[in-house]
C-alpha positions as CSV (number, residue, x, y, z in Angstrom):
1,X,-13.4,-62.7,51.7
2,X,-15.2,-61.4,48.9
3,X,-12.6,-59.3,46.7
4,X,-13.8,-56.2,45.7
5,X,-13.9,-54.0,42.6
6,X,-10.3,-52.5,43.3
7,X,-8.8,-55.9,44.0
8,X,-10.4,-56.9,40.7
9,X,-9.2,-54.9,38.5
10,X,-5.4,-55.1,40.3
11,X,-5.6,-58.6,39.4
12,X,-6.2,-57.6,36.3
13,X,-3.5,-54.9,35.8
14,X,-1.1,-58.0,37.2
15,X,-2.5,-60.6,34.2
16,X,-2.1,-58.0,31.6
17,X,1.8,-57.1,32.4
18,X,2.5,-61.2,33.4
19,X,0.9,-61.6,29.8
20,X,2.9,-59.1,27.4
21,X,6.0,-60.0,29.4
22,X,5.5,-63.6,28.8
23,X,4.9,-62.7,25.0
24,X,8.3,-60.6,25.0
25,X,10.4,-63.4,26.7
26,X,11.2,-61.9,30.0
27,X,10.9,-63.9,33.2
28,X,7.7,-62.3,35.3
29,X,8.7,-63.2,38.4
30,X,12.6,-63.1,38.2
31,X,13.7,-60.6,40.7
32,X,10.6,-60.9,42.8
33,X,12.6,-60.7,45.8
34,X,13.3,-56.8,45.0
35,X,9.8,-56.2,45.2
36,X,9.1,-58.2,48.8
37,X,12.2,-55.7,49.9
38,X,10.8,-52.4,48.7
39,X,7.5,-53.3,50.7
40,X,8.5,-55.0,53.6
41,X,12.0,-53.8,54.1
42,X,11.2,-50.3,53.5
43,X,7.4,-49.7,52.7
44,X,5.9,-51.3,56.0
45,X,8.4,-49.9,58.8
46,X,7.7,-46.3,57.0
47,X,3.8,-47.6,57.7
48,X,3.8,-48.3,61.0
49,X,5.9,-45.9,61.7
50,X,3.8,-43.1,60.3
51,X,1.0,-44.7,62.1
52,X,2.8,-44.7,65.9
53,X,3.2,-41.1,65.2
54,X,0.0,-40.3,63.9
55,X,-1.6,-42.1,66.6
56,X,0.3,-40.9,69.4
57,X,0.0,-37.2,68.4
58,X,-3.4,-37.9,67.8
59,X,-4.2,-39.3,71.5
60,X,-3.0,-36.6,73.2
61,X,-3.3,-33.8,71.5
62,X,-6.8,-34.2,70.2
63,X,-10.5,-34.3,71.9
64,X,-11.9,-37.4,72.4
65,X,-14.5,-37.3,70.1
66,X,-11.6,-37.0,67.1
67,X,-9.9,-39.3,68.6
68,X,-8.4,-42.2,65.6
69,X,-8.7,-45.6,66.6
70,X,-5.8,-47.8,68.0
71,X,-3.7,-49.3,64.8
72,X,-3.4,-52.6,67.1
73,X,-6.5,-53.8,66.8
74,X,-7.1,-57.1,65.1
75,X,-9.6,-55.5,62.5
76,X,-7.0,-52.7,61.8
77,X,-3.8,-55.5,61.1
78,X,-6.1,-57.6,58.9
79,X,-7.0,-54.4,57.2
80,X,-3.1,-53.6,56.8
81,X,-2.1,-56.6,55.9
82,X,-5.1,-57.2,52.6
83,X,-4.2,-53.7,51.6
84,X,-0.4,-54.2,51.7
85,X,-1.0,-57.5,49.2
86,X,-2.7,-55.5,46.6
87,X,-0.5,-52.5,46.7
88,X,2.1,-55.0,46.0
89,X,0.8,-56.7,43.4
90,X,-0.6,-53.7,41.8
91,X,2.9,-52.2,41.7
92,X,4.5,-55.5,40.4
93,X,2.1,-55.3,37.5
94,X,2.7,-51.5,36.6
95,X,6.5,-51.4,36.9
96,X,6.5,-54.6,34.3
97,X,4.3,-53.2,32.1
98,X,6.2,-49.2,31.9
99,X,9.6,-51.4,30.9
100,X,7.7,-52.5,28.2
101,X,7.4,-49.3,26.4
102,X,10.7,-48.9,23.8
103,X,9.1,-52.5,23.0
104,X,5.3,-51.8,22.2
105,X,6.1,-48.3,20.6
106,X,9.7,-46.9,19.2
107,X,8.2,-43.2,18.7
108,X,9.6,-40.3,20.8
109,X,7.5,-36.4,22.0
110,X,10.4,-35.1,24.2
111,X,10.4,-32.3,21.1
112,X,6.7,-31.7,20.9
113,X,6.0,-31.5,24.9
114,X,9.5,-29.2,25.2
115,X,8.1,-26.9,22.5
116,X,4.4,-27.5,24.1
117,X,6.2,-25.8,27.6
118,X,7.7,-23.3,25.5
119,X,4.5,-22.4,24.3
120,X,2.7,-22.0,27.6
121,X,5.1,-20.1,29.3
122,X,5.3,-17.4,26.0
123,X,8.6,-18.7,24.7
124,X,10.4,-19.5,27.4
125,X,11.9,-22.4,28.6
126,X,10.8,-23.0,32.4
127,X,13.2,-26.0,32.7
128,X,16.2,-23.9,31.1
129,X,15.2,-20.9,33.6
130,X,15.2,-23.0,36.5
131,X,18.6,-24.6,36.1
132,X,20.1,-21.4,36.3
133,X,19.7,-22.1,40.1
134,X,23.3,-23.2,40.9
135,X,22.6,-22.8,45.2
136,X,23.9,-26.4,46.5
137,X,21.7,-25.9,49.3
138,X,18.7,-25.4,46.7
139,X,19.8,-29.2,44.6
140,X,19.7,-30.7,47.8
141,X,16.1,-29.4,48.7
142,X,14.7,-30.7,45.2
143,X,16.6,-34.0,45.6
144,X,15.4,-34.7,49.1
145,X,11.4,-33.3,48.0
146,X,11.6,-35.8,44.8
147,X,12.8,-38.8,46.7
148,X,10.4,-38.4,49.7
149,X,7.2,-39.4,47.4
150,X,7.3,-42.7,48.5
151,X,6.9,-41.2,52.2
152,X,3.4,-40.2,51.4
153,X,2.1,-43.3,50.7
154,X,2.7,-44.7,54.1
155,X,1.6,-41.4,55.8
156,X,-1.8,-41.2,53.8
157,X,-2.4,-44.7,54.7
158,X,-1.6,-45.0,58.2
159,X,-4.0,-41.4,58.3
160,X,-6.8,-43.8,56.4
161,X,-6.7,-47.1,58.9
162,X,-6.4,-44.7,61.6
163,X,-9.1,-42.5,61.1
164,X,-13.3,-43.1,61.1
165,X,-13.6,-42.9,57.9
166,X,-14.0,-46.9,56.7
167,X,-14.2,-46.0,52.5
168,X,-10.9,-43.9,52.9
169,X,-8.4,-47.2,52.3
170,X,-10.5,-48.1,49.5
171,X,-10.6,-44.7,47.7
172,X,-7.0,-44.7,48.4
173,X,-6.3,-47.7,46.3
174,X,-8.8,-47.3,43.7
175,X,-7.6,-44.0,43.0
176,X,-3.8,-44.8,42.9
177,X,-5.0,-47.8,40.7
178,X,-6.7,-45.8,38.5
179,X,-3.7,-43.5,38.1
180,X,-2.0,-46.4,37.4
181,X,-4.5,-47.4,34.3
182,X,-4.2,-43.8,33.0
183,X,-0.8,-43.1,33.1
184,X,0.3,-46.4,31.6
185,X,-2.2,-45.6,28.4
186,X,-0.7,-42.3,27.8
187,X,2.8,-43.8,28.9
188,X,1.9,-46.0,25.4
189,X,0.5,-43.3,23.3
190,X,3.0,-40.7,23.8
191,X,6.1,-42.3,24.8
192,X,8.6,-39.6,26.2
193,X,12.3,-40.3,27.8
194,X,12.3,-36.6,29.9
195,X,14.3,-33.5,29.9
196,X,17.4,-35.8,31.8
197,X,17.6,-38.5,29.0
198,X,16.4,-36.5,26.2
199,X,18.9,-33.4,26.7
200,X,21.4,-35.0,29.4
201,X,24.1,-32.4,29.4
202,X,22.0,-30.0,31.0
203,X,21.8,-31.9,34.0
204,X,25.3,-32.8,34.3
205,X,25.9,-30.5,37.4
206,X,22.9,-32.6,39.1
207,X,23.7,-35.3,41.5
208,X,21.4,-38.0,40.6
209,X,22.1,-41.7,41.6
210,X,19.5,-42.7,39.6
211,X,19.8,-41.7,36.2
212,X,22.4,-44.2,34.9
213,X,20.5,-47.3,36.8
214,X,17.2,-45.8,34.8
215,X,18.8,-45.5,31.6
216,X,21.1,-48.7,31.7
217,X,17.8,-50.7,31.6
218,X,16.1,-48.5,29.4
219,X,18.6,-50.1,27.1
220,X,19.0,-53.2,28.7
221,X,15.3,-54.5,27.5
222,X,15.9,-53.4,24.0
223,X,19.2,-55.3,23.8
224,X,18.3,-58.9,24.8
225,X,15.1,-59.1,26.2
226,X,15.8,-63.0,27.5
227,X,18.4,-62.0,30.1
228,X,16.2,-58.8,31.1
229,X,14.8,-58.5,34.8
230,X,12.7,-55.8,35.7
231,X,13.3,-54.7,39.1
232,X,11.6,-51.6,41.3
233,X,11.9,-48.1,39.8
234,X,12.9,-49.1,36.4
235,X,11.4,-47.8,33.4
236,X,11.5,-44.1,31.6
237,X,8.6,-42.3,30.9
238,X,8.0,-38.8,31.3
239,X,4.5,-37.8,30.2
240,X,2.0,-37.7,32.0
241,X,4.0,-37.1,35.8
242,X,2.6,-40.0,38.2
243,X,4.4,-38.7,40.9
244,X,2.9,-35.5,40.2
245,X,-0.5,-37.3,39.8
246,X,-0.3,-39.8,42.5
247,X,1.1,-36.5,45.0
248,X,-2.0,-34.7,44.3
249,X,-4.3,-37.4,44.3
250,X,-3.5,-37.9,48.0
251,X,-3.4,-34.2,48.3
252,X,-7.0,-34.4,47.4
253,X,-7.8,-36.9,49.6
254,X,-6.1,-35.5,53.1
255,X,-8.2,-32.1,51.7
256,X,-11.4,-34.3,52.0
257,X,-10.7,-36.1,55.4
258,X,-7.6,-34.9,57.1
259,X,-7.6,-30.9,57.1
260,X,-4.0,-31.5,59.4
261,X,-2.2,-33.8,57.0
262,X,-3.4,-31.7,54.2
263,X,-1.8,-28.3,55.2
264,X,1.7,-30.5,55.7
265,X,0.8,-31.7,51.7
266,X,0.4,-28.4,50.5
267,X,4.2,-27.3,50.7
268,X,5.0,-31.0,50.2
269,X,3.4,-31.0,46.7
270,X,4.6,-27.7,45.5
271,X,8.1,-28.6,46.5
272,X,7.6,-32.4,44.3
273,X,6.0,-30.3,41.6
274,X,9.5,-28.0,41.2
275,X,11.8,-30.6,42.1
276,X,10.6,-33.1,38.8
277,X,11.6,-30.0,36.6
278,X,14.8,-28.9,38.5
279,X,15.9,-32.6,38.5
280,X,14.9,-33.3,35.0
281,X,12.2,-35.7,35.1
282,X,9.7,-33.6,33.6
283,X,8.5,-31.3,31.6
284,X,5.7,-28.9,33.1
285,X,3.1,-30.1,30.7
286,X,3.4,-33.7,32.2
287,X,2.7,-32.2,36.0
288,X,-0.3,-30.4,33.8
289,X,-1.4,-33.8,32.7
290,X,-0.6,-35.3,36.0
291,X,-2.7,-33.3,37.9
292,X,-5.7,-33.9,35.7
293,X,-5.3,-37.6,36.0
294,X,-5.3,-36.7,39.6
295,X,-8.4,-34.8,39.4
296,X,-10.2,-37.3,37.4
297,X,-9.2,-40.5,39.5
298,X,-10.2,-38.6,42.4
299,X,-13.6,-37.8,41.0
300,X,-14.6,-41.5,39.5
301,X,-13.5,-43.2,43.0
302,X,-15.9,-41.0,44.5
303,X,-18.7,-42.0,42.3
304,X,-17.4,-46.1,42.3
305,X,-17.1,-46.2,46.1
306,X,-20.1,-44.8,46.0
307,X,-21.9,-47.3,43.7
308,X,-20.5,-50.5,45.8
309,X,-20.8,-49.3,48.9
Protein backbone atom coordinates (compact mmCIF):
# COMPACT_ATOMS: atom_id res chain seq x y z
CA UNK A 1 0.00 0.00 0.00
CA UNK A 2 1.26 3.23 -0.73
CA UNK A 3 1.72 5.25 2.64
CA UNK A 4 0.51 8.45 2.59
CA UNK A 5 1.48 12.01 3.64
CA UNK A 6 0.01 11.48 7.34
CA UNK A 7 1.66 8.06 7.64
CA UNK A 8 4.81 9.93 6.60
CA UNK A 9 5.22 12.25 8.69
CA UNK A 10 4.03 9.83 11.79
CA UNK A 11 6.99 7.93 10.89
CA UNK A 12 8.76 10.73 11.18
CA UNK A 13 7.42 12.00 14.57
CA UNK A 14 8.38 8.16 15.71
CA UNK A 15 12.34 8.56 14.35
CA UNK A 16 12.70 11.91 15.92
CA UNK A 17 11.60 10.80 19.67
CA UNK A 18 13.46 7.02 19.10
CA UNK A 19 16.35 9.46 18.11
CA UNK A 20 16.67 12.01 21.17
CA UNK A 21 15.79 9.14 23.42
CA UNK A 22 18.56 7.18 22.13
CA UNK A 23 20.86 10.29 22.54
CA UNK A 24 19.61 10.67 26.30
CA UNK A 25 20.14 6.93 27.22
CA UNK A 26 16.66 5.69 27.76
CA UNK A 27 15.46 2.39 26.24
CA UNK A 28 12.75 3.40 23.28
CA UNK A 29 11.00 0.52 23.41
CA UNK A 30 11.19 -0.58 27.10
CA UNK A 31 7.65 -0.67 28.31
CA UNK A 32 6.15 -1.12 24.92
CA UNK A 33 3.84 -3.50 26.26
CA UNK A 34 1.91 -0.47 28.07
CA UNK A 35 1.31 0.97 24.94
CA UNK A 36 -0.24 -2.37 23.09
CA UNK A 37 -2.58 -2.30 26.41
CA UNK A 38 -3.79 1.32 26.22
CA UNK A 39 -4.79 0.51 22.42
CA UNK A 40 -5.97 -2.76 22.37
CA UNK A 41 -7.06 -3.35 25.88
CA UNK A 42 -8.85 -0.26 26.19
CA UNK A 43 -8.68 1.90 22.86
CA UNK A 44 -10.21 -0.71 20.39
CA UNK A 45 -13.18 -2.20 22.59
CA UNK A 46 -14.11 1.65 23.27
CA UNK A 47 -13.92 1.57 19.05
CA UNK A 48 -15.98 -0.95 18.24
CA UNK A 49 -18.00 -0.35 20.74
CA UNK A 50 -18.83 3.22 19.74
CA UNK A 51 -19.20 1.90 16.36
CA UNK A 52 -22.11 -1.02 17.32
CA UNK A 53 -23.86 1.91 18.78
CA UNK A 54 -23.39 4.34 16.18
CA UNK A 55 -24.37 1.91 13.69
CA UNK A 56 -27.25 0.51 15.23
CA UNK A 57 -28.86 3.81 16.15
CA UNK A 58 -28.03 4.84 12.88
CA UNK A 59 -29.98 1.83 11.04
CA UNK A 60 -32.99 2.35 12.48
CA UNK A 61 -33.49 5.44 13.31
CA UNK A 62 -32.29 7.15 10.18
CA UNK A 63 -33.60 7.25 6.30
CA UNK A 64 -32.05 5.10 4.03
CA UNK A 65 -30.35 7.43 2.11
CA UNK A 66 -28.23 8.57 5.49
CA UNK A 67 -27.88 5.43 6.17
CA UNK A 68 -23.72 4.69 7.42
CA UNK A 69 -22.26 1.68 6.06
CA UNK A 70 -21.87 -1.70 7.90
CA UNK A 71 -18.42 -1.55 10.14
CA UNK A 72 -18.11 -5.38 9.11
CA UNK A 73 -17.14 -5.11 5.95
CA UNK A 74 -13.73 -6.19 4.87
CA UNK A 75 -12.79 -2.63 3.42
CA UNK A 76 -13.99 -1.08 6.69
CA UNK A 77 -11.62 -3.71 9.18
CA UNK A 78 -8.66 -3.10 6.87
CA UNK A 79 -9.39 0.54 7.24
CA UNK A 80 -9.45 0.08 11.12
CA UNK A 81 -6.88 -1.84 11.47
CA UNK A 82 -4.05 0.73 9.17
CA UNK A 83 -5.52 3.49 11.16
CA UNK A 84 -5.17 1.91 14.55
CA UNK A 85 -1.08 1.20 13.59
CA UNK A 86 -0.43 4.79 12.99
CA UNK A 87 -2.43 6.17 15.91
CA UNK A 88 -0.22 3.96 17.86
CA UNK A 89 2.86 4.75 16.67
CA UNK A 90 2.09 8.28 16.46
CA UNK A 91 1.34 8.30 20.14
CA UNK A 92 4.39 6.23 21.05
CA UNK A 93 6.49 8.95 19.38
CA UNK A 94 4.78 12.01 21.20
CA UNK A 95 4.51 10.61 24.68
CA UNK A 96 8.59 9.92 24.34
CA UNK A 97 9.34 13.02 23.16
CA UNK A 98 6.96 15.33 25.97
CA UNK A 99 9.16 13.26 28.87
CA UNK A 100 11.95 14.72 27.24
CA UNK A 101 11.28 18.26 28.14
CA UNK A 102 13.08 19.05 31.87
CA UNK A 103 16.01 17.45 29.64
CA UNK A 104 16.05 19.65 26.38
CA UNK A 105 15.08 22.94 28.35
CA UNK A 106 15.29 23.62 32.46
CA UNK A 107 13.32 27.08 32.07
CA UNK A 108 9.82 27.43 33.71
CA UNK A 109 6.37 30.26 32.53
CA UNK A 110 3.94 28.82 35.18
CA UNK A 111 4.52 32.81 36.57
CA UNK A 112 4.22 34.49 33.27
CA UNK A 113 1.02 32.52 31.84
CA UNK A 114 -0.64 32.85 35.69
CA UNK A 115 -0.05 36.57 35.49
CA UNK A 116 -1.02 36.40 31.52
CA UNK A 117 -4.74 34.87 32.98
CA UNK A 118 -4.69 37.45 35.51
CA UNK A 119 -4.39 39.91 32.91
CA UNK A 120 -7.21 38.72 30.67
CA UNK A 121 -9.68 38.34 33.18
CA UNK A 122 -8.88 42.20 34.74
CA UNK A 123 -6.98 40.96 37.68
CA UNK A 124 -8.52 38.21 38.72
CA UNK A 125 -7.57 34.87 39.14
CA UNK A 126 -10.11 32.40 37.13
CA UNK A 127 -8.42 29.30 38.59
CA UNK A 128 -8.44 30.85 42.24
CA UNK A 129 -12.28 31.79 41.58
CA UNK A 130 -13.17 28.48 40.44
CA UNK A 131 -11.77 26.47 43.33
CA UNK A 132 -13.95 28.20 45.55
CA UNK A 133 -16.48 25.48 44.26
CA UNK A 134 -16.28 23.03 47.29
CA UNK A 135 -19.84 20.89 45.80
CA UNK A 136 -18.52 17.09 45.82
CA UNK A 137 -21.03 16.44 43.33
CA UNK A 138 -19.38 19.44 41.20
CA UNK A 139 -15.35 17.61 41.66
CA UNK A 140 -16.84 14.65 40.48
CA UNK A 141 -18.39 16.16 37.27
CA UNK A 142 -14.97 17.85 36.27
CA UNK A 143 -13.06 14.61 37.12
CA UNK A 144 -15.37 12.36 35.15
CA UNK A 145 -15.43 15.34 31.90
CA UNK A 146 -11.41 15.42 32.08
CA UNK A 147 -10.91 11.66 32.08
CA UNK A 148 -13.55 10.95 29.36
CA UNK A 149 -11.23 12.67 26.53
CA UNK A 150 -9.91 9.58 25.46
CA UNK A 151 -13.74 8.56 24.83
CA UNK A 152 -13.79 10.88 21.90
CA UNK A 153 -11.32 9.48 20.02
CA UNK A 154 -13.05 6.21 19.52
CA UNK A 155 -16.50 7.94 19.01
CA UNK A 156 -15.12 10.42 16.21
CA UNK A 157 -13.58 7.57 14.60
CA UNK A 158 -16.09 4.93 14.60
CA UNK A 159 -18.48 8.27 13.19
CA UNK A 160 -15.55 8.54 10.30
CA UNK A 161 -15.42 4.66 9.07
CA UNK A 162 -18.96 4.70 9.46
CA UNK A 163 -20.07 7.45 7.61
CA UNK A 164 -19.77 8.39 3.50
CA UNK A 165 -17.37 10.58 3.81
CA UNK A 166 -13.94 8.57 2.63
CA UNK A 167 -11.27 11.79 3.49
CA UNK A 168 -12.85 12.04 7.10
CA UNK A 169 -10.29 9.21 8.73
CA UNK A 170 -7.61 10.90 7.05
CA UNK A 171 -8.34 14.47 8.26
CA UNK A 172 -8.87 12.88 11.46
CA UNK A 173 -5.25 11.77 11.71
CA UNK A 174 -3.65 14.48 10.05
CA UNK A 175 -5.12 16.93 12.13
CA UNK A 176 -4.47 15.08 15.59
CA UNK A 177 -0.87 14.72 14.06
CA UNK A 178 -0.51 18.06 13.43
CA UNK A 179 -1.62 18.91 16.94
CA UNK A 180 0.74 16.74 17.93
CA UNK A 181 3.82 18.72 15.85
CA UNK A 182 2.49 21.98 17.39
CA UNK A 183 2.00 21.32 20.76
CA UNK A 184 5.25 19.55 21.19
CA UNK A 185 7.21 22.83 19.69
CA UNK A 186 5.51 25.15 22.07
CA UNK A 187 5.75 22.25 24.85
CA UNK A 188 9.77 23.05 24.06
CA UNK A 189 9.71 26.76 23.90
CA UNK A 190 7.65 27.52 26.78
CA UNK A 191 8.00 24.72 29.08
CA UNK A 192 5.24 24.96 31.86
CA UNK A 193 4.52 22.30 34.96
CA UNK A 194 0.54 23.69 35.47
CA UNK A 195 -1.42 25.29 38.16
CA UNK A 196 -1.35 21.39 40.14
CA UNK A 197 2.60 21.11 40.20
CA UNK A 198 3.37 24.68 40.11
CA UNK A 199 1.04 25.77 43.19
CA UNK A 200 0.09 22.13 44.54
CA UNK A 201 -1.54 23.10 47.81
CA UNK A 202 -4.34 24.65 46.17
CA UNK A 203 -5.43 21.47 44.89
CA UNK A 204 -5.02 19.48 47.89
CA UNK A 205 -8.90 19.02 48.49
CA UNK A 206 -8.91 17.49 44.70
CA UNK A 207 -8.99 13.83 44.29
CA UNK A 208 -6.59 13.18 41.64
CA UNK A 209 -5.00 9.66 41.10
CA UNK A 210 -2.81 10.99 38.77
CA UNK A 211 -0.85 13.71 40.01
CA UNK A 212 1.77 11.79 42.06
CA UNK A 213 2.31 9.06 39.03
CA UNK A 214 2.79 12.45 36.67
CA UNK A 215 5.05 14.08 38.98
CA UNK A 216 7.05 10.94 40.19
CA UNK A 217 8.37 10.61 36.61
CA UNK A 218 8.60 14.11 36.00
CA UNK A 219 11.48 13.57 38.36
CA UNK A 220 12.20 10.23 37.63
CA UNK A 221 13.91 11.21 34.00
CA UNK A 222 15.88 13.95 35.55
CA UNK A 223 17.35 11.67 38.29
CA UNK A 224 18.80 8.74 36.29
CA UNK A 225 17.88 8.77 32.88
CA UNK A 226 19.38 4.94 32.34
CA UNK A 227 16.80 3.26 34.48
CA UNK A 228 13.89 5.69 33.08
CA UNK A 229 10.83 4.06 31.10
CA UNK A 230 8.39 6.20 29.62
CA UNK A 231 5.11 4.73 29.83
CA UNK A 232 1.35 6.14 28.66
CA UNK A 233 0.30 9.49 30.12
CA UNK A 234 3.59 10.54 31.44
CA UNK A 235 5.04 13.73 30.98
CA UNK A 236 4.07 17.49 32.36
CA UNK A 237 3.36 20.21 30.27
CA UNK A 238 0.83 22.61 30.60
CA UNK A 239 0.97 25.20 27.72
CA UNK A 240 -0.53 24.95 25.07
CA UNK A 241 -3.81 22.43 26.33
CA UNK A 242 -3.81 19.35 23.81
CA UNK A 243 -6.73 18.02 25.32
CA UNK A 244 -8.24 21.32 24.84
CA UNK A 245 -6.82 21.35 21.26
CA UNK A 246 -7.35 17.81 20.30
CA UNK A 247 -11.39 18.22 21.96
CA UNK A 248 -12.03 20.95 19.69
CA UNK A 249 -10.36 19.76 16.72
CA UNK A 250 -12.79 16.87 16.70
CA UNK A 251 -15.42 19.38 17.67
CA UNK A 252 -14.67 20.94 14.40
CA UNK A 253 -14.77 18.07 12.55
CA UNK A 254 -18.29 16.35 13.84
CA UNK A 255 -19.51 20.35 12.99
CA UNK A 256 -18.34 19.61 9.36
CA UNK A 257 -19.78 16.02 8.86
CA UNK A 258 -21.78 14.91 11.77
CA UNK A 259 -24.37 17.69 12.84
CA UNK A 260 -25.63 14.73 15.64
CA UNK A 261 -22.36 13.91 17.22
CA UNK A 262 -21.52 17.54 17.21
CA UNK A 263 -24.40 18.85 19.41
CA UNK A 264 -23.37 15.90 22.00
CA UNK A 265 -19.56 17.65 21.57
CA UNK A 266 -20.73 20.96 22.32
CA UNK A 267 -21.57 20.36 26.22
CA UNK A 268 -18.78 17.72 26.10
CA UNK A 269 -16.10 20.40 25.20
CA UNK A 270 -17.28 23.17 27.51
CA UNK A 271 -17.35 20.71 30.34
CA UNK A 272 -13.32 19.50 29.31
CA UNK A 273 -12.57 23.19 28.90
CA UNK A 274 -13.69 23.86 32.86
CA UNK A 275 -12.67 20.73 34.17
CA UNK A 276 -8.58 21.30 33.07
CA UNK A 277 -8.82 24.59 35.28
CA UNK A 278 -10.97 23.15 38.19
CA UNK A 279 -8.53 20.13 38.22
CA UNK A 280 -5.40 22.10 37.84
CA UNK A 281 -4.04 21.17 34.64
CA UNK A 282 -4.25 24.45 33.04
CA UNK A 283 -4.23 27.70 32.92
CA UNK A 284 -6.97 29.45 30.65
CA UNK A 285 -4.37 30.91 28.32
CA UNK A 286 -3.28 27.30 27.43
CA UNK A 287 -7.09 26.31 26.36
CA UNK A 288 -6.62 29.88 24.46
CA UNK A 289 -3.61 28.48 22.75
CA UNK A 290 -5.24 25.10 22.45
CA UNK A 291 -8.01 26.10 20.63
CA UNK A 292 -5.97 27.97 18.07
CA UNK A 293 -3.82 25.01 17.43
CA UNK A 294 -7.20 23.47 16.92
CA UNK A 295 -8.32 26.00 14.52
CA UNK A 296 -5.17 25.97 12.52
CA UNK A 297 -4.71 22.06 12.27
CA UNK A 298 -8.18 22.01 11.27
CA UNK A 299 -7.69 24.51 8.55
CA UNK A 300 -4.22 23.11 6.92
CA UNK A 301 -5.78 19.36 6.80
CA UNK A 302 -8.39 20.82 4.81
CA UNK A 303 -6.10 22.43 2.40
CA UNK A 304 -3.46 19.07 2.48
CA UNK A 305 -6.32 16.53 2.05
CA UNK A 306 -7.21 18.58 -0.46
CA UNK A 307 -3.89 18.79 -2.37
CA UNK A 308 -3.44 14.73 -2.25
CA UNK A 309 -6.48 13.81 -2.90
Amino acid sequence: MKPRIEEILTLILFLISATLDLYFGISFLKNGSEYLYFFFAMLIPAFFGSGTVIYFINRFFCPPNQRYTNPLERKNLLAIGRTILFLLIGYYGYSHLKVLIPLINKANYDDLLFNIDKIIFFGNSPTLEMLKIRSAAFTKLMYLGYTSFYAAFPVSFAAAFLSKYKEEVRRLIFGILAIYFIGMIFYYLVPALGPLFYTPDLFSHIPNIWKDILWEGHLAIQNNTATFAPTPFLGVAAFPSLHAAHMIFLFLVARHYHKWLFYIYIPWTAILCMATIFMGWHYVIDLIAGAIVAIFSFKITNEVIKTVQ
